[in-house]
N, C-alpha and C positions, 0 to 999 in steps of 0.2 A: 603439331599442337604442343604448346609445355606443358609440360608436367604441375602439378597441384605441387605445393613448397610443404618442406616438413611442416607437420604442426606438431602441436604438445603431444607428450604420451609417447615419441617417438617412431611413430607409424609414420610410412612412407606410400602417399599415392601414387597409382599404378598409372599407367599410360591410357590416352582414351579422354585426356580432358584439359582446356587449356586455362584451368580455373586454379587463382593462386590467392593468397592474402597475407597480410601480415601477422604477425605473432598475438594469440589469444591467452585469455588465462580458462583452466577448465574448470569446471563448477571446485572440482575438491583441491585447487589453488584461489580460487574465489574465496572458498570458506578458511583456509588458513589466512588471507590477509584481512579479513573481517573480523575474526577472531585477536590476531595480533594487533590492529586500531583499536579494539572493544577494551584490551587491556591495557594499553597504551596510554585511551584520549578517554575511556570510559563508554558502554554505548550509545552514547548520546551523541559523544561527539564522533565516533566512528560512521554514525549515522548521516549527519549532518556532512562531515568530509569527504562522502564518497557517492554519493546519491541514494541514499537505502531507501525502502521504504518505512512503515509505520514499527516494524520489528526491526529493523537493524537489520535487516539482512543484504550484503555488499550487492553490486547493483553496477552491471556495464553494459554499454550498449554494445550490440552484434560487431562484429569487423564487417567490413566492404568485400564482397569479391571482385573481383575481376577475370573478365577474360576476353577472346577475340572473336567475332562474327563473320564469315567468310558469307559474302553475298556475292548476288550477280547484279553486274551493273544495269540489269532493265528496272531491279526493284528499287532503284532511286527514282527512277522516272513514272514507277505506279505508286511507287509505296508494297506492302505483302503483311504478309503475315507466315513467318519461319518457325519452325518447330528445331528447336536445340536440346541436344543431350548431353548435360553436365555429371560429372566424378566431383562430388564436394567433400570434403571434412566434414563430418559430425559425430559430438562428444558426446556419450549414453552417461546416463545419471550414476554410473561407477568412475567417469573420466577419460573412459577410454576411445579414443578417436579412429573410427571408423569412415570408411569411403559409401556417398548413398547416389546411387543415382537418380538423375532430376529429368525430368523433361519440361519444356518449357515453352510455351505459344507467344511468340514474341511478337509486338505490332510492329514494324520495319515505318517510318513515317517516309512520306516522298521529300525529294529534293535532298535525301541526307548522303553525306560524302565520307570519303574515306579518312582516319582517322580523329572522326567523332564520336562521343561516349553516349551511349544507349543506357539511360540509369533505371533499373527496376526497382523501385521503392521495396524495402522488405525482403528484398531474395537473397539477400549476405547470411554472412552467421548468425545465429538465433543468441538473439539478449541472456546476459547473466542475471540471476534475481529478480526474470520478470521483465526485464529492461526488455525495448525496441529490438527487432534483427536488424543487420546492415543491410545493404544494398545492394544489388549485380550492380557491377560497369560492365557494360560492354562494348568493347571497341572496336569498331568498321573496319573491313579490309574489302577487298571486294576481289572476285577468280578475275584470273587476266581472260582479256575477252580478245577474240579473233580479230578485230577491226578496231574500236577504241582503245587509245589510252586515256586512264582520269589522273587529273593535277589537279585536286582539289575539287573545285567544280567546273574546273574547265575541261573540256574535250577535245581529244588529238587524234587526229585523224591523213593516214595516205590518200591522194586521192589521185588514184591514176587517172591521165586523160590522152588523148589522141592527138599527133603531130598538128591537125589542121584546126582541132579546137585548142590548140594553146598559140599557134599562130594568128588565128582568124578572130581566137574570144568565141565563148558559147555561154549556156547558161544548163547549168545540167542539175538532177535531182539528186541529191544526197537522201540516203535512208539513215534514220537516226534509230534507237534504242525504242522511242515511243513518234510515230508518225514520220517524216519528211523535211527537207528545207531547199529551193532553191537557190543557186549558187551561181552568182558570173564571174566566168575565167575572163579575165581580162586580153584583150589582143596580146602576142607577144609573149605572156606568161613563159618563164622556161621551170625545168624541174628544181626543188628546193626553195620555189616563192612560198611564200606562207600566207596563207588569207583569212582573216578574222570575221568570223560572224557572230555578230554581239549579242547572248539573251539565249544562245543554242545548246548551251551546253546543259548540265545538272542543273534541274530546277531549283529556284531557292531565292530568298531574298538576300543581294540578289542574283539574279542565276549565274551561271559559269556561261563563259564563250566556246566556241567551235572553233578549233585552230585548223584550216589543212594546210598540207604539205601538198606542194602539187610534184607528182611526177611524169614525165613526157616518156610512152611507154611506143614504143615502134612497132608497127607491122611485122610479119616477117617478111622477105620477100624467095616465098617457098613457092610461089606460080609463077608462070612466064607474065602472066598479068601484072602480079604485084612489083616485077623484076623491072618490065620495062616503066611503070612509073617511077621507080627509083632511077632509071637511067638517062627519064627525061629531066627529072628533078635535077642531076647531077650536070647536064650539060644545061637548061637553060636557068637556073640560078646562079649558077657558079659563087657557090657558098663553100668559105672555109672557117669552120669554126674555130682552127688554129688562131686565126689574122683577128679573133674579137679579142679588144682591150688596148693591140697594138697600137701606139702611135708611133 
C-alpha cells in the first residue's frame, strides 16, 4: 500500500495506509495569511478575496484524499458493501498533524471496473474556517483471481477442452463470477483460437465481453486402453502436423 505523503508540521505517516493528498495550509498558517491580506487589502477586502465568512476569518475547502480499493472480482458482478481501514492526516487546533485512524462502510456499486474512482463526498480533509471537507477517491484494483483476467470490463479466460470436442465442435458450460454461459466450440477449433461472447463480461453500460482462449489439452496415454487408441489414431489418420501450412 503507499504510504500517506508528508503533510505540514513535518510529521511523517506510518505504514498501514494507502491514503495520500496534496499540500494543505494548517489553521495557524490559515490565520497568518488572513492576517497579512487584512493588512494588505484591509478586512474587507481580505474577506471578499479569499472566501471568508461574515468576520473575515480565511476560509479553504478540505484537500481531496486518495487512495486504492483492492476488491474481488465477484463484487463487480453483485455490487458489496467493504469495510476499509484508512491512516489519514489530521491538524489539532495547535497545528499539529497527527495520523487518526478511519474506518469506513463503503457501498461497492455492480458492474464497476478496475481503475474507476469511487468518490466519497466529505471524507477528505476537513475545511479551513468552516469551509466544506474534501472528498475520498477511491481507486478500483481488483486481487488477481484464479481463472479471470479483467481488461476493463472485458473478461479473459483459458478454456481447456478435449481433442474430440475441438475436432468434432461441442457446446460446453462456462462458469462465470455470477451464474453461467453456454459456449460452441467450433469443428476444428485448435489451441490459441479465441472466441468472443458478447454482453459476458463485467456488467455495465455497456457490459464487457468474454474472450476465451481455447486450449486442446491431451489425455494421457497411461493405460493400455488409452495407448491403443492413440495407436489406432496413429495408423488410420495418418496425420502429420509437420506437413500443415506446407505447400
Amino acid at each position: 500500500m503507499d504510504q500517506c505523503r508528508q503533510q505540514s508540521g513535518g510529521a511523517r505517516p506510518g505504514n498501514g495506509a494507502d491514503l495520500f493528498s496534496g499540500r494543505g495550509f494548517s489553521p495557524g498558517e490559515a490565520a497568518d495569511f488572513s492576517d497579512f491580506f487584512a493588512e494588505l487589502f484591509g478586512r474587507g477586502g481580505a474577506a471578499r478575496g479569499f472566501g471568508a465568512g461574515q468576520r473575515g476569518h480565511f476560509q479553504a475547502r478540505g484537500e481531496d484524499h486518495h487512495a486504492k480499493v483492492l476488491l474481488d472480482l465477484e463484487d463487480a458482478f453483485a455490487g458489496a458493501t467493504r469495510q476499509i481501514s484508512l491512516r489519514a492526516p489530521r491538524t489539532d487546533a495547535q497545528g499539529r498533524v497527527t495520523l487518526e485512524n478511519r474506518t469506513l462502510n463503503v457501498k461497492i456499486p455492480q458492474g464497476v471496473h478496475a481503475g474507476q474512482i469511487i468518490r466519497l463526498a466529505g471524507q477528505g480533509a476537513p475545511g479551513i474556517g468552516g469551509a466544506p471537507a474534501g472528498d475520498l477517491m477511491l481507486e478500483v484494483r481488483f486481487r488477481p483471481h484464479p481463472r479471470f483476467r479483467a481488461d476493463g470490463r472485458d473478461l479473459h479466460l483459458t478454456l481447456p477442452v478435449a481433442p474430440w470436442e475441438a475436432a468434432l465442435g461441442a457446446v460446453l458450460a462456462v462458469d462465470l463470477p455470477q451464474g453461467s454461459v453456454k459456449v460452441r466450440i467450433p469443428e476444428g477449433a485448435q489451441s490459441g483460437r479465441q472466441l468472443r461472447v458478447r454482453g459476458k463480461g463485467v456488467p455495465g453500460t455497456p457490459a464487457g465481453d468474454l474472450l476465451l482462449d481455447i486450449q486442446v489439452v491431451l489425455p494421457a496415454a497411461d493405460t493400455p486402453a488409452a495407448r491403443a487408441l492413440y495407436e489406432t489414431m496413429a495408423r488410420e489418420l495418418a496425420f502429420d502436423p509437420r506437413q500443415q501450412g506446407k505447400g
